[in-house]
NUTOR-32198 format. One record per residue (C-alpha): x, y, z; residue number from 1. Coordinates in Angstrom, 3 decimals. Layout:
! residues N
NODE        xx        yy        zz  dogu
NODE         X         Y         Z   NUM
...
! end
This chain:
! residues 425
NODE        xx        yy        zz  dogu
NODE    34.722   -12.403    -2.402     1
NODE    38.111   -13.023    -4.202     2
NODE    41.515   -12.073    -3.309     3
NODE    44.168   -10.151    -5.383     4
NODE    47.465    -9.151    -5.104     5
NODE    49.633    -6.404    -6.313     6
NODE    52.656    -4.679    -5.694     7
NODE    54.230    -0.875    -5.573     8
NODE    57.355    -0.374    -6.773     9
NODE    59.058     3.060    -5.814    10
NODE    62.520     4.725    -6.647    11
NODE    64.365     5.535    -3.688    12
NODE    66.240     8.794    -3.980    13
NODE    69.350     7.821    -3.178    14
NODE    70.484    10.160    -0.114    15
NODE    67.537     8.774     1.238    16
NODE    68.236     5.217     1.382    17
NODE    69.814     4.782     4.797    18
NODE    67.076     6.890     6.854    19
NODE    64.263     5.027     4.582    20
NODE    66.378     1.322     5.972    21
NODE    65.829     3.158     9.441    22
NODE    62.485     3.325     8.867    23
NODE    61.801    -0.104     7.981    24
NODE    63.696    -1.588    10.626    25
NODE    61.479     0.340    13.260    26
NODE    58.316    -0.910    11.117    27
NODE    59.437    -4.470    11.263    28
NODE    59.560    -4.945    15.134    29
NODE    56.137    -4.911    15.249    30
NODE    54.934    -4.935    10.984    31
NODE    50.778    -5.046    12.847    32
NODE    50.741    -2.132    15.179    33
NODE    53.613    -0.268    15.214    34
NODE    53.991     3.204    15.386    35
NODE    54.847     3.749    11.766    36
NODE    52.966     1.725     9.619    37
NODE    50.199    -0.330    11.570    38
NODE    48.866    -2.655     8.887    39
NODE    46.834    -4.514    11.538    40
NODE    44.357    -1.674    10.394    41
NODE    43.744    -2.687     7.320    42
NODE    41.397    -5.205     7.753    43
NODE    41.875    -5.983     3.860    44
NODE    45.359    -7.449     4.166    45
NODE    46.364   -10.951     4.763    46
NODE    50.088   -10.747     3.722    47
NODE    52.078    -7.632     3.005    48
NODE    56.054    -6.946     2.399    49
NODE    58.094    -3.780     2.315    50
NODE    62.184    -4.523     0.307    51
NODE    64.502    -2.881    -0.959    52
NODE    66.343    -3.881    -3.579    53
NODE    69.806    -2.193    -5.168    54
NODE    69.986    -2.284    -8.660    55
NODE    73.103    -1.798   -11.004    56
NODE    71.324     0.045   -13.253    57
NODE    67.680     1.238   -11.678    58
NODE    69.280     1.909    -8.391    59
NODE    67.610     1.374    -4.891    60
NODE    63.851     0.440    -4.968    61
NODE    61.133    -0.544    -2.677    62
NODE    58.573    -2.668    -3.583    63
NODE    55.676    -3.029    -1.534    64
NODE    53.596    -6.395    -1.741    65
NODE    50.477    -6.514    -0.876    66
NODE    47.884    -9.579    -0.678    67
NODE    44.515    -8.826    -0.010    68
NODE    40.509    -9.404    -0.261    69
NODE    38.257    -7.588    -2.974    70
NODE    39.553    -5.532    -5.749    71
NODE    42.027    -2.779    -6.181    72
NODE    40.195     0.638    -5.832    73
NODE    38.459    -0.185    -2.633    74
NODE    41.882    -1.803    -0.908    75
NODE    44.242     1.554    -1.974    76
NODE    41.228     3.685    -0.356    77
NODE    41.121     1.597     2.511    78
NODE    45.460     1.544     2.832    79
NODE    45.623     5.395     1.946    80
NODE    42.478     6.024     4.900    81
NODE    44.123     4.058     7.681    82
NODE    47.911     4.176     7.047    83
NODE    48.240     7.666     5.941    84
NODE    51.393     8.898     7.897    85
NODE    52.959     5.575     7.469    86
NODE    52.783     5.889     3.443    87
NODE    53.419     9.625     3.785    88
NODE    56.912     9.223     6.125    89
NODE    57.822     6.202     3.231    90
NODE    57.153     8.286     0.160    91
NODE    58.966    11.274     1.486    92
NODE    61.998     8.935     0.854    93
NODE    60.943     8.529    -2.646    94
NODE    61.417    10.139    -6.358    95
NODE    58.752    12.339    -7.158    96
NODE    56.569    12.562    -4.230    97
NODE    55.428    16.077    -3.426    98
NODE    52.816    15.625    -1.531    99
NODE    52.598    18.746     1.440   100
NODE    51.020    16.252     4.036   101
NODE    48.896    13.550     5.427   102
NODE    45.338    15.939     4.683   103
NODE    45.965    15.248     1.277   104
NODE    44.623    12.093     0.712   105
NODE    44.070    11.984    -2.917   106
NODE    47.520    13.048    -3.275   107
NODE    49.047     9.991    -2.003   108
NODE    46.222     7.978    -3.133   109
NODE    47.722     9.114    -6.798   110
NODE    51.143     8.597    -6.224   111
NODE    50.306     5.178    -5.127   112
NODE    48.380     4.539    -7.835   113
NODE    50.700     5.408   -10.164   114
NODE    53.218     2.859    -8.903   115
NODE    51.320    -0.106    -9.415   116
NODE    52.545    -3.411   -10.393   117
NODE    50.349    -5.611   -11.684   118
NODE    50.794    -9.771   -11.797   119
NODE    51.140   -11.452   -14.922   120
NODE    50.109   -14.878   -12.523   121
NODE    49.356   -14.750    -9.171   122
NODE    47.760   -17.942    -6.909   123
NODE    45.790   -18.145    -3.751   124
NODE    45.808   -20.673    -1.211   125
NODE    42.838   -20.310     0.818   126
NODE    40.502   -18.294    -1.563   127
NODE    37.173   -16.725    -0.465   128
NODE    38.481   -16.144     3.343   129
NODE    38.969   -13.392     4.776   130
NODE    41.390   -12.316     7.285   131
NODE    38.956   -12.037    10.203   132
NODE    36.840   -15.418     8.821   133
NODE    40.211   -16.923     9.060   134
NODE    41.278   -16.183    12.622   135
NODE    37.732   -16.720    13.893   136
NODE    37.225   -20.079    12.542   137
NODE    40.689   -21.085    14.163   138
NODE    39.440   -19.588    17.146   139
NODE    35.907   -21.640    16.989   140
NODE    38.429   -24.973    16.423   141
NODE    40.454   -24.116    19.769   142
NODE    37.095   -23.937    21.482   143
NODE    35.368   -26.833    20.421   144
NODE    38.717   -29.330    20.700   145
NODE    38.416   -27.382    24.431   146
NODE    34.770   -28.819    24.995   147
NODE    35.511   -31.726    23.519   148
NODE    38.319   -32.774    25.975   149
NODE    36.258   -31.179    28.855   150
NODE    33.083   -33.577    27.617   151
NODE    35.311   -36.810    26.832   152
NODE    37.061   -36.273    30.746   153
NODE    33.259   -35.850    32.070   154
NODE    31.734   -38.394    30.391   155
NODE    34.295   -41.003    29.829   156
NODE    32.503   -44.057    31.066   157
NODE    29.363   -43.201    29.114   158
NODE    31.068   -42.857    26.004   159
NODE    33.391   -45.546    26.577   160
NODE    30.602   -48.113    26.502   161
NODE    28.585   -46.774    23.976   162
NODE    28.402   -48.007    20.461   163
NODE    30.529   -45.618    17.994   164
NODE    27.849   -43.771    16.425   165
NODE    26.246   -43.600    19.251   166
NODE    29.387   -42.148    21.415   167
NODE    30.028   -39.732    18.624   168
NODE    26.204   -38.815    18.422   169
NODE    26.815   -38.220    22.238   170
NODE    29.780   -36.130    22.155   171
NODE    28.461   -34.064    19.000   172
NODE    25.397   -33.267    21.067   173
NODE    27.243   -32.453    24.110   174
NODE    29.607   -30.257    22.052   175
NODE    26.665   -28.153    20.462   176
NODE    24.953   -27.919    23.476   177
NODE    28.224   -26.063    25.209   178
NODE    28.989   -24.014    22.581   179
NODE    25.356   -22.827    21.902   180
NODE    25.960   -21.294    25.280   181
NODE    28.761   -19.161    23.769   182
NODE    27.334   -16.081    22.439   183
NODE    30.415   -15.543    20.515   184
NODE    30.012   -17.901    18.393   185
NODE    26.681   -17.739    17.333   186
NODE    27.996   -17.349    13.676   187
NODE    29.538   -20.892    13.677   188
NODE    26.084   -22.593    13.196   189
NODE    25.149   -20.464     9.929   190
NODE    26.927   -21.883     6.879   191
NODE    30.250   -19.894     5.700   192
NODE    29.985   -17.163     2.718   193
NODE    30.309   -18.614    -0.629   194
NODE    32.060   -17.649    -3.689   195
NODE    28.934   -16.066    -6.435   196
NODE    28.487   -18.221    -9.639   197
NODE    30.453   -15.700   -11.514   198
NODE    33.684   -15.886    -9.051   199
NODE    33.402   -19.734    -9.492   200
NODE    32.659   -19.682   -13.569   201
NODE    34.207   -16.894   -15.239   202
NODE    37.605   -18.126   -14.715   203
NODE    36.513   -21.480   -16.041   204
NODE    34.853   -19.259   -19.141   205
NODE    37.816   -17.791   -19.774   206
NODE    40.068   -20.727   -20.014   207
NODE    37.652   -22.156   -22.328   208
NODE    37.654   -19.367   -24.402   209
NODE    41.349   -19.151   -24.592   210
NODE    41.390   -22.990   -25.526   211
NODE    38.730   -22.566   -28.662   212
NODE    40.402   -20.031   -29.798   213
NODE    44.108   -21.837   -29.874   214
NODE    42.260   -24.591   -31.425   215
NODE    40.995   -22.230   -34.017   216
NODE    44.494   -20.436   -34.871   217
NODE    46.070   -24.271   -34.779   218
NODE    47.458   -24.118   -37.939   219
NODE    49.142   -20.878   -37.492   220
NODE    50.227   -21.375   -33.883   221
NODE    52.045   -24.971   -34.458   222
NODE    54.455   -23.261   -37.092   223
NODE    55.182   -20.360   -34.717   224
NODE    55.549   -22.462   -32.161   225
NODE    58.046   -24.738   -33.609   226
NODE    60.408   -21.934   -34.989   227
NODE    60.135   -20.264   -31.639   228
NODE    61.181   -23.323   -29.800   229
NODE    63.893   -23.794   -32.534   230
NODE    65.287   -20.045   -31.699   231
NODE    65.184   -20.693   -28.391   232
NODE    66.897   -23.783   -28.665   233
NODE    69.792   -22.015   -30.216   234
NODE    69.608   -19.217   -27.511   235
NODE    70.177   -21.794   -24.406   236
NODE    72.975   -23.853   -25.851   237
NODE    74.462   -20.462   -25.923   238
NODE    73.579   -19.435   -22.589   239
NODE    75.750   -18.698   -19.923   240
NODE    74.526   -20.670   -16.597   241
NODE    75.392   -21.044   -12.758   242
NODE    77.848   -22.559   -11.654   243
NODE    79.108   -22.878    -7.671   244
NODE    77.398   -21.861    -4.390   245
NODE    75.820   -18.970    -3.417   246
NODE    77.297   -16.124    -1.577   247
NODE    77.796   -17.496     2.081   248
NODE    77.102   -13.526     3.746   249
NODE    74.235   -13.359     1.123   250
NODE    73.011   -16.629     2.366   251
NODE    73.566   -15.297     6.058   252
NODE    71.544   -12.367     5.204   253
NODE    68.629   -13.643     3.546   254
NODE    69.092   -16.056     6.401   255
NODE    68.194   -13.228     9.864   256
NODE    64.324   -13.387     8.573   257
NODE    63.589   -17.142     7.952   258
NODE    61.986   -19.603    10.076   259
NODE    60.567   -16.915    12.619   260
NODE    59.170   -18.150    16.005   261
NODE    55.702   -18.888    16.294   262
NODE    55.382   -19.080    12.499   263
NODE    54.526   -21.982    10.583   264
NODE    55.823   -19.805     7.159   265
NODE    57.919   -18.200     5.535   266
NODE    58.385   -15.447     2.786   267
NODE    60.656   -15.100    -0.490   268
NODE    61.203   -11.857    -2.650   269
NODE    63.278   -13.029    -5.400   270
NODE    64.380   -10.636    -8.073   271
NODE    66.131   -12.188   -11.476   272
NODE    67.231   -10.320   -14.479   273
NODE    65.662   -11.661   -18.033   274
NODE    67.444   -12.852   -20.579   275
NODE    67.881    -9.663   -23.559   276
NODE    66.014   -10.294   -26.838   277
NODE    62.337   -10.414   -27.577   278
NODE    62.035   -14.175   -27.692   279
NODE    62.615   -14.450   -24.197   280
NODE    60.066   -11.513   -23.449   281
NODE    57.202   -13.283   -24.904   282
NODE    58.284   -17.088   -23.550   283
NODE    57.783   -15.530   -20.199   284
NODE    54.819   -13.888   -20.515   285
NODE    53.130   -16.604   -22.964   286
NODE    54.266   -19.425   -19.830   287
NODE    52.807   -17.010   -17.315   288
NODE    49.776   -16.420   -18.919   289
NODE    49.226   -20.356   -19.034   290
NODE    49.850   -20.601   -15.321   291
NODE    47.011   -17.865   -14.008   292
NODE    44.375   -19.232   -16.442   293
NODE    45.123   -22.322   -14.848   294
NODE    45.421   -20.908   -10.958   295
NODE    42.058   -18.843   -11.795   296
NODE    39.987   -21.722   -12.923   297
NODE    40.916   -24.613   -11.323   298
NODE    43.646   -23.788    -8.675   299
NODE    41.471   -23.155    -6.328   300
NODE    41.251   -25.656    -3.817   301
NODE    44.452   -24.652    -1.526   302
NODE    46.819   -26.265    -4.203   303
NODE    48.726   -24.750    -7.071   304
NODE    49.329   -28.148    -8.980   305
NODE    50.158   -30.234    -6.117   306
NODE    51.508   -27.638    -4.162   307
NODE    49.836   -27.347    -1.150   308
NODE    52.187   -25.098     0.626   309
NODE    51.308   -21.787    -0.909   310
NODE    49.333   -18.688     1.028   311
NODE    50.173   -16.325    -1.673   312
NODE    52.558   -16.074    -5.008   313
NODE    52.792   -13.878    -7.775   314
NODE    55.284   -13.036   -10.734   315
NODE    55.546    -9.665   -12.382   316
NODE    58.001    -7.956   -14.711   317
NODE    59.394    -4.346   -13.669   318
NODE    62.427    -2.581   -14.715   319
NODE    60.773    -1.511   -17.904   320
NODE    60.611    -6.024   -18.864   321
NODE    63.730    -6.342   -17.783   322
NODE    63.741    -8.241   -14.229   323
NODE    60.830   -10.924   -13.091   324
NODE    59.752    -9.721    -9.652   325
NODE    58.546   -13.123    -7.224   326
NODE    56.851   -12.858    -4.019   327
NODE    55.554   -15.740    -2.008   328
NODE    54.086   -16.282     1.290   329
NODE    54.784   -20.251     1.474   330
NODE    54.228   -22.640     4.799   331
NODE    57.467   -24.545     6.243   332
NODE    61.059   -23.985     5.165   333
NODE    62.245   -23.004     1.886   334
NODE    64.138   -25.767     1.658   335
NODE    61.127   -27.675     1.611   336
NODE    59.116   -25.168    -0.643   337
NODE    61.737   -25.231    -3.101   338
NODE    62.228   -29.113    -3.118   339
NODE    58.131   -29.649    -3.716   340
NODE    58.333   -26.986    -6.675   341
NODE    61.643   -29.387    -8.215   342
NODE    59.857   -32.554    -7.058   343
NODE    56.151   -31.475    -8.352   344
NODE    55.957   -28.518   -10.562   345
NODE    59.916   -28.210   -12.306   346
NODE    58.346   -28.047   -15.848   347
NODE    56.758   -25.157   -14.651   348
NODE    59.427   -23.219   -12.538   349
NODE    61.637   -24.016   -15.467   350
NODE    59.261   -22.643   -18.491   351
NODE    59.970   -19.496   -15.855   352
NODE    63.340   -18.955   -14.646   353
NODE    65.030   -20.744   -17.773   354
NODE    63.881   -16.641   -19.249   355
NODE    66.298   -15.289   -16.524   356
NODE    69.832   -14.694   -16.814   357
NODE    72.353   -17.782   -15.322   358
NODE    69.444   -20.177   -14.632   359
NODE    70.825   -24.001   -14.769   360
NODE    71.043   -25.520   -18.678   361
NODE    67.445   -25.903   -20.005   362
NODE    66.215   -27.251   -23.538   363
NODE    63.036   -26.211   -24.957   364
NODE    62.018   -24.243   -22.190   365
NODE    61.071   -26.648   -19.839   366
NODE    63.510   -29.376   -19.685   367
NODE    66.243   -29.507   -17.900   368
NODE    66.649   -26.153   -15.140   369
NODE    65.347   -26.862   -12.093   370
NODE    65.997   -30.665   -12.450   371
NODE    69.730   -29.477   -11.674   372
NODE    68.418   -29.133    -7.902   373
NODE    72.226   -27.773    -6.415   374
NODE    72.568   -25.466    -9.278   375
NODE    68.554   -24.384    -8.764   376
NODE    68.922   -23.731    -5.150   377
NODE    72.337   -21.985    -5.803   378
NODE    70.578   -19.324    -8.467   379
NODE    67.779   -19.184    -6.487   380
NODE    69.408   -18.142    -2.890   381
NODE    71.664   -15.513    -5.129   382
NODE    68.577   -13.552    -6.448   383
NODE    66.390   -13.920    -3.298   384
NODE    66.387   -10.525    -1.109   385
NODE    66.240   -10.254     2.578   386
NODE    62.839    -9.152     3.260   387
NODE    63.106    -6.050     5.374   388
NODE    59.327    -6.082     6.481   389
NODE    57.120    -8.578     6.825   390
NODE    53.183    -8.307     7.966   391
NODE    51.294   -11.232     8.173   392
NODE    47.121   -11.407     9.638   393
NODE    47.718   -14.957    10.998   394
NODE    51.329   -16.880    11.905   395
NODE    50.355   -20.060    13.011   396
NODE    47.857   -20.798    10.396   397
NODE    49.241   -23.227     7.221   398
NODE    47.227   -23.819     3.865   399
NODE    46.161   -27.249     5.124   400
NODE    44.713   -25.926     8.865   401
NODE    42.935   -23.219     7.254   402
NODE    41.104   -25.592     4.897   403
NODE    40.907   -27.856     8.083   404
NODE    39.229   -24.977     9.816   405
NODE    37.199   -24.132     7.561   406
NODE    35.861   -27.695     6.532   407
NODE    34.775   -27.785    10.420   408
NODE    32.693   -24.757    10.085   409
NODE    31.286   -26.037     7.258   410
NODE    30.038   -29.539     8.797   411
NODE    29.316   -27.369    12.038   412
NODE    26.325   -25.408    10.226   413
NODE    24.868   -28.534     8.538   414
NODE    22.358   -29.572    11.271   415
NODE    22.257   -30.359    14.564   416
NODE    21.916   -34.436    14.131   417
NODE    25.440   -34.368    12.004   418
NODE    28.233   -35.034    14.046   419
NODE    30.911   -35.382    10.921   420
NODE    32.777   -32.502    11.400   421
NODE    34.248   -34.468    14.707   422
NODE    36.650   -36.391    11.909   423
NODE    38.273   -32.956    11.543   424
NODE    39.507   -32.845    15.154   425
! end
């Protein structure tokens, strides 16, 4: 089972704005089960986000993010089957919607539908896991570092004097023994789901595909490429760029939802205007493309790069190609997110954001930009929106423990004589 990710973008009719903020503010005391909008029934959904976001020219939007396991058709059914009233009350503050009431399922199913936003590069942390898998094997570590301080108190001496394999032989047996006693977690002693061979190797198919076939058009991509990197080279000595901090009351808004207690991440909605001209269209989307062939075939052990940070990210154009649309779900602060994409990935962010308007001086696509780290922050803090809701299956989990986790189930289920998965403790 893979994950996805797409998002809804609506336009909000504008004498509708304030009640529709009301709204969302009552959805965001409690984003799981409140009395709104419970997305704790979707059983689908690891991460979702509901912003608005004023636009000079397209007005007030709200773009709905959603991260979430299996594919499209099946997830809307499921959202549109247990969150009807919640879409219906949002819609009704929304152009077009004219949909009588919650009965008519297909209705809002359509309208949904119809404002899909697709990803031109999206990456997932912990792929293959579902929500549930991912609380329960949490759970099953909480238990078993339980017995194993409950065994190690009991048996102290015993262990104490043993030799090491022979104390850890001990405790693993002594450990099983407990938790075979646990009906509840029968499951842990079966090994996990896996990804099929065609999850694992199309993406790797793919990517090889797209690589014969750039080796095939080499001698008529090389003298594209160097004209376009000569016209764009023209472009950004011309370009205007940031200079200064951000807005301090922006700051302070974007601010209110960060570092949240009894969460171990954070989320970012960041909305930049492209550069005009159809240069800059096809940089981004040539740059993008690169990235998910690369986060579909081999990105997929908790790590985008060396980015191990990252629950859920993806980039998308709306505004008719006119603004790139960002949404992550990232562990720790953004401070720290930010500094491992300058410190680890800045060719990358800049062969991005150097295709949006006031990014920091860039040559040749990637140089330069986000290397500027005051100037990168500065940009980036000045197009991030506050996140009005935020709905996440799991708070305390990062990228690393869930790998952790699930690395202990793993070892669990591999016999009854293997005591590795103690190193995970």
């Amino acid at each position: 089972m893979l994950q996805h990710v797409v998002s809804f973008v609506y336009q909000v009719r504008s004498e509708r704005r304030a009640a529709l903020e009301s709204l969302l503010a009552l959805i965001a005391l409690d984003p799981s089960a409140n009395g709104v909008l419970p997305l704790g029934r979707v059983e689908q959904l690891h991460f979702a986000a509901l912003v608005l976001h004023d636009h000079p020219e397209f007005g007030t939007r709200l773009i709905f993010e959603n991260n979430f396991d299996g594919d499209f058709e099946p997830f809307l059914n499921a959202l549109v089957e247990h969150v009807p009233d919640g879409l219906h009350a949002l819609y009704q503050n929304c152009a077009g919607y004219s949909v009588a009431s919650t009965a008519d399922r297909a209705g809002i199913a359509a309208y949904t539908r119809a404002r899909v936003v697709l990803p031109l590069a999206y990456h997932v942390g912990n792929l293959g896991r579902s929500p549930r898998r991912i609380v329960a094997e949490a759970e099953l570590r909480r238990v078993i570092e339980s017995i194993t301080d409950e065994v190690q108190a009991d048996s102290a001496p015993e262990l104490a004097s043993a030799a090491p394999t022979a104390g850890a032989a001990a405790l693993n047996s002594a450990i099983r023994e407990k938790l075979l006693k646990l009906p509840d977690f029968a499951w842990a002693f079966t090994p996990p789901p896996q990804l099929t061979w065609s999850e694992r190797n199309v993406p790797k198919i793919a990517f090889g595909a797209v690589v014969l076939a750039a080796v095939a058009l080499f001698p008529v991509l090389v003298p594209l490429g160097v004209v376009g990197l000569l016209l764009l080279s023209r472009e950004e000595a011309a370009d205007k760029v940031w200079s200064g901090p951000a807005h301090p009351a922006h700051v302070h808004a974007v601010l209110a939802g960060e570092d949240q207690p009894d969460c171990v991440m954070n989320h970012m909605i960041n909305v930049s205007p492209m550069k005009p001209g159809l240069l800059r269209g096809i940089a981004v989307r040539l740059v993008l493309g690169a990235i998910n062939l690369l986060a579909r075939a081999f990105y997929t052990n908790g790590k985008l790069g060396d980015i191990q940070s990252i629950h859920f990210a993806h980039w998308s154009l709306i505004d008719q190609g006119r603004s790139l649309l960002f949404l992550s779900n990232y562990d720790s602060s953004w401070e720290s997110y930010l500094g491992d994409f300058i410190d680890k990935a800045a060719a990358g962010l800049t062969g991005i954001w150097s295709n949006t308007v006031d990014f920091p001086r860039t040559r040749y696509l990637i140089n330069g930009g986000a290397r500027y780290e005051k100037d990168f922050k500065a940009i980036a803090r000045t197009r991030q929106v506050p996140t009005n809701v935020w709905y996440r299956a799991y708070s305390r989990l990062s990228v690393e423990v869930i790998d952790t986790n699930s690395a202990l189930r793993s070892a669990l289920a591999n016999g009854s004589s293997d005591a590795s998965y103690l190193g995970v403790l």
